[in-house]
C-alpha positions as CSV (number, residue, x, y, z in Angstrom):
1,X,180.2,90.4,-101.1
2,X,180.1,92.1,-97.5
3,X,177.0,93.9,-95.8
4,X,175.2,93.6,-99.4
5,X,178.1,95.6,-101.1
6,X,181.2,94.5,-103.5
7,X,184.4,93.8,-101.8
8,X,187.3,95.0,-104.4
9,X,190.1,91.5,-103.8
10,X,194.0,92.3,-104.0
11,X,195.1,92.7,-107.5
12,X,196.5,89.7,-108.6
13,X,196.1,88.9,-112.8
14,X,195.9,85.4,-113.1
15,X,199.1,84.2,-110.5
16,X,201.0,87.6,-112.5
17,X,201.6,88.9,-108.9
18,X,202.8,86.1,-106.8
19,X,201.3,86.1,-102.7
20,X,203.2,88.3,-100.6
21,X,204.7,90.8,-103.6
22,X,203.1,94.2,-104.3
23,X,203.4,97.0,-106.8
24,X,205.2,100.3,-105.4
25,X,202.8,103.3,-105.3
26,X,203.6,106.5,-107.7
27,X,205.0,107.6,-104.1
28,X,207.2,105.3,-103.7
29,X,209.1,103.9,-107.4
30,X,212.4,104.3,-107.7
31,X,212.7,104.6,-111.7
32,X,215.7,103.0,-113.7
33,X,215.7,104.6,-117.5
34,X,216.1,101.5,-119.6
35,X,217.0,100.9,-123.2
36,X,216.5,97.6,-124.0
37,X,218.8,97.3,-127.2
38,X,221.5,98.5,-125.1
39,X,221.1,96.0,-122.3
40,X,223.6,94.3,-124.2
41,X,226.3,90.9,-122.8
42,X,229.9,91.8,-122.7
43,X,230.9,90.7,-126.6
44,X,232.6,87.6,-127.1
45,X,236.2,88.0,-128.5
46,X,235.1,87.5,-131.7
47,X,231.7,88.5,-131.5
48,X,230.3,91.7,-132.9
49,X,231.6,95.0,-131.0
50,X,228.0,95.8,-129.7
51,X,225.4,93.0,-129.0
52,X,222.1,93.9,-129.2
53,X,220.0,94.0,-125.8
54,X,216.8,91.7,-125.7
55,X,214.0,91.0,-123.5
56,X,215.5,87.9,-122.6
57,X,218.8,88.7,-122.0
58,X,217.4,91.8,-119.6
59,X,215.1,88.7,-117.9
60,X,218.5,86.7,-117.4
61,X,221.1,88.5,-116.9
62,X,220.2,91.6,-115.1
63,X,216.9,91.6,-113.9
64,X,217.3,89.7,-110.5
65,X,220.3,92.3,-110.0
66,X,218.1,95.1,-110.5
67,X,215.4,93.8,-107.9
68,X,218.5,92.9,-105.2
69,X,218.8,97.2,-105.2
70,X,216.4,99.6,-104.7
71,X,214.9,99.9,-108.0
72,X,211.2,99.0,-108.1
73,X,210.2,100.7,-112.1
74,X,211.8,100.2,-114.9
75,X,211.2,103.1,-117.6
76,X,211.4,101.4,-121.1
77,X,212.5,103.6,-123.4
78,X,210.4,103.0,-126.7
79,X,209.7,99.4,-127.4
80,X,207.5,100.0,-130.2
81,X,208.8,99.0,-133.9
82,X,210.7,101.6,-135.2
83,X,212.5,101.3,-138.4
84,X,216.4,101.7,-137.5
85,X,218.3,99.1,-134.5
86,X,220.9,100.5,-133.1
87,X,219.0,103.5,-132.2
88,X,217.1,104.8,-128.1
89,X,214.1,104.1,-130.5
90,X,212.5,107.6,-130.8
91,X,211.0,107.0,-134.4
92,X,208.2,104.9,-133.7
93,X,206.5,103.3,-137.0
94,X,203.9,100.2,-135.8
95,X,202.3,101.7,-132.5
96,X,200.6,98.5,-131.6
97,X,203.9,95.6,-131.5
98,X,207.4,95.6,-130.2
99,X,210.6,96.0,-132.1
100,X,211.4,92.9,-133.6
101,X,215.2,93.4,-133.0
102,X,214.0,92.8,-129.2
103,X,211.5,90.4,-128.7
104,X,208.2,89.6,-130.3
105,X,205.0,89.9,-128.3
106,X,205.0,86.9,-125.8
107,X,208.6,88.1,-124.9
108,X,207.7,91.7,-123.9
109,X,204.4,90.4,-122.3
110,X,206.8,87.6,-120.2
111,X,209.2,90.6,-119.5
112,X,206.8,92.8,-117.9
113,X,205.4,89.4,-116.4
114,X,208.7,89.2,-114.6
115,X,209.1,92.7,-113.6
116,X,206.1,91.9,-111.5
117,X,206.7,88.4,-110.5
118,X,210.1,90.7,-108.6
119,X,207.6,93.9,-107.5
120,X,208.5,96.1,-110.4
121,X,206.7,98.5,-112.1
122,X,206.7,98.8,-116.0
123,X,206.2,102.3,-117.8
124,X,206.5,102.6,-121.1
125,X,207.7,105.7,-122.7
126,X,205.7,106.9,-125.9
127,X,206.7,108.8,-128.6
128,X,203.3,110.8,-129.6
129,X,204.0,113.6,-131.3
130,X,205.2,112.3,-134.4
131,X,205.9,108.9,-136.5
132,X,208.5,107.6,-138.3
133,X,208.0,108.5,-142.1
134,X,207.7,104.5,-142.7
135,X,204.8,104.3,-140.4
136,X,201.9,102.7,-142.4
137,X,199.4,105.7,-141.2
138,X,200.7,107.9,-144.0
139,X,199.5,105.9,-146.7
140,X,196.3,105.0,-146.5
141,X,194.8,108.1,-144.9
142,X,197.4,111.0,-144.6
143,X,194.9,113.9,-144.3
144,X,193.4,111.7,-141.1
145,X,196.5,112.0,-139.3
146,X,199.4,114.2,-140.5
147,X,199.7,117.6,-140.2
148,X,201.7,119.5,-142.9
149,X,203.4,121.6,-140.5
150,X,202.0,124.1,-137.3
151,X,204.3,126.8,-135.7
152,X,205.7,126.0,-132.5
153,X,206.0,122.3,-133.3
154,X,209.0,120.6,-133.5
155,X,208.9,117.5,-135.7
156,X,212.6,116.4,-135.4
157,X,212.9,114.7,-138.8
158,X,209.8,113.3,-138.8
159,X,206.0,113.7,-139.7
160,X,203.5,115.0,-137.4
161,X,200.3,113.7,-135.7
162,X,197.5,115.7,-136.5
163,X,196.0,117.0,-132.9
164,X,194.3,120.2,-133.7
165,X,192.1,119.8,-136.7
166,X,189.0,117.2,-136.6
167,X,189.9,114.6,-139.5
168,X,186.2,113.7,-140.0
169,X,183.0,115.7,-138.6
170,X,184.3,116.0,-134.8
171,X,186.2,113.2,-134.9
172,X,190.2,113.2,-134.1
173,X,191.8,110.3,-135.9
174,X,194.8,110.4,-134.5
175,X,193.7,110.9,-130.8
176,X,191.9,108.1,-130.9
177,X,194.7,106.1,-132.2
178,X,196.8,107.0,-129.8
179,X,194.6,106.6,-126.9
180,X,193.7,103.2,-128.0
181,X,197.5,102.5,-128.3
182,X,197.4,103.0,-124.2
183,X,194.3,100.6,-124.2
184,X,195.6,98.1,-126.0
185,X,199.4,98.1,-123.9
186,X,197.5,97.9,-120.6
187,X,195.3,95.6,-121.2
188,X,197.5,92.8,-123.3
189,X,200.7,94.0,-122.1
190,X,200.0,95.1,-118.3
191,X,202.2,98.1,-118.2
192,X,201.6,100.3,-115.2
193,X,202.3,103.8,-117.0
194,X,203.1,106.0,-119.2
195,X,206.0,108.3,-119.6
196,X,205.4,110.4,-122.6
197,X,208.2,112.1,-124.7
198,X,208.4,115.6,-126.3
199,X,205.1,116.6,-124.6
200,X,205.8,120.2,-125.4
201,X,205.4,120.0,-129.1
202,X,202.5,117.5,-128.7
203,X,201.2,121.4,-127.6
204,X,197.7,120.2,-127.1
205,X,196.3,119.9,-123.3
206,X,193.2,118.2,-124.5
207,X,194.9,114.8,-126.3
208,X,197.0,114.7,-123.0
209,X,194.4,114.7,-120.8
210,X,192.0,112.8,-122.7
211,X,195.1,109.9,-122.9
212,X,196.0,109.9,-119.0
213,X,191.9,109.7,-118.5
214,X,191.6,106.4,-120.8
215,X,194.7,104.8,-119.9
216,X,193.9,105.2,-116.5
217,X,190.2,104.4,-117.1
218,X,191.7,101.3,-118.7
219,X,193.9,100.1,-116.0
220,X,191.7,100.4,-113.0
221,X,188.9,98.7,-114.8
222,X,190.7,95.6,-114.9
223,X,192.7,95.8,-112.0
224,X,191.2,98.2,-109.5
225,X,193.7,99.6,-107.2
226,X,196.8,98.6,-109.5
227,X,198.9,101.3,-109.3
228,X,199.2,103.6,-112.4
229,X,201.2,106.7,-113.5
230,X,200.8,108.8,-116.2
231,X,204.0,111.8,-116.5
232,X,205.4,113.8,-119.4
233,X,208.9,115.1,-120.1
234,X,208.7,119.2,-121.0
235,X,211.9,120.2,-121.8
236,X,211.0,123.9,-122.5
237,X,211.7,126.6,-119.8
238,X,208.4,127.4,-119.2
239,X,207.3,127.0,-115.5
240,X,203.8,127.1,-116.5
């Protein structure tokens, strides 16, 4: 306390950010695009042609050589389980754990945990248009969340969130599903973003705000002044 009011201290979760190392602002990151099951070791000469990346092996074999350049974010492409391996994980089926062929929980936490032990930022990119046909929120409520099909949106292969149509009274299942997903990644995770993929198709301004409010919301509350970045890839032509 100062002069009666609240003094806001240095971020710092629990020794996470070590004395003397801060977080880039939005400003400032200089953004490497990383697929983690690609951050694979040179094969052994009789090991498999392609070696699948792991949190580990990013922590240990590249990641001091990242921080030695200029790189201060790392983009994850999607960590979230997704039902294929070898793939830039685009088909996301559990929203709320990492791939298993990566890591399990306390290794993408202690990733991210040494991203910021080295000043780097974590953002996650999200797949939010659509799930994988295996994910587990077409089978016990498919009218909450899935939409049958809507002009305009592209649903590569797989099944569509429902965005436009309230699943219950006023309420939007699958917004609040996915906006909890953000919740729940900053606070047990500490990510410091969001990148989200295929926002065109999402095609609804509404969800996206309402998702960089709450993630946002979320991050500040527990760390105020962390910085935070919410950004979407459009892919369409359309300057607007």
């Amino acid at each position: 306390m100062a002069n009666g009011k609240r003094v806001s201290k240095p971020y710092c979760w629990n020794g996470e950010i070590p004395a003397g190392i801060s977080l880039p602002q939005n400003n400032q990151i200089a953004i490497y695009e990383m697929p983690i099951k690609w951050m694979s070791s040179d094969p052994s000469e009789n090991g498999p042609l392609v070696e699948l990346g792991t949190f580990d092996k990013v922590i240990f074999e590249h990641l001091n050589d990242l921080a030695s350049t200029d790189v201060n974010c790392i983009e994850l492409l999607p960590i979230e389980n997704s039902p294929q391996t070898l793939i830039w994980g685009y088909g996301t089926r559990f929203f709320f754990a990492p791939d298993y062929d990566v890591g399990n929980p306390v290794d993408a936490k202690f990733f991210i945990k040494s991203c910021h032990e080295r000043g780097i930022r974590v953002v996650l990119d999200v797949v939010m248009n659509m799930f994988a046909p295996k994910c587990p929120l077409a089978l016990p409520a498919p009218q909450w969340f899935y939409e049958a099909g809507s002009a305009g949106r592209q649903d590569w292969g797989q099944d569509l969130f429902l965005f436009n149509t309230p699943s219950c009274d006023n309420y939007f299942a699958a917004r609040e599903f996915l906006c909890e997903m953000a919740e729940f990644w900053v606070s047990d995770y500490h990510v410091d973003g969001f990148r989200v993929d295929d926002f065109a198709d999402i095609n609804n301004w509404d969800f996206v705000q309402e998702f960089h409010d709450r993630a946002t919301a979320q991050s500040q509350a527990l760390l105020p002044g962390k910085p935070f970045i919410v950004v979407a890839e459009d892919s369409t032509s359309s300057a607007g």
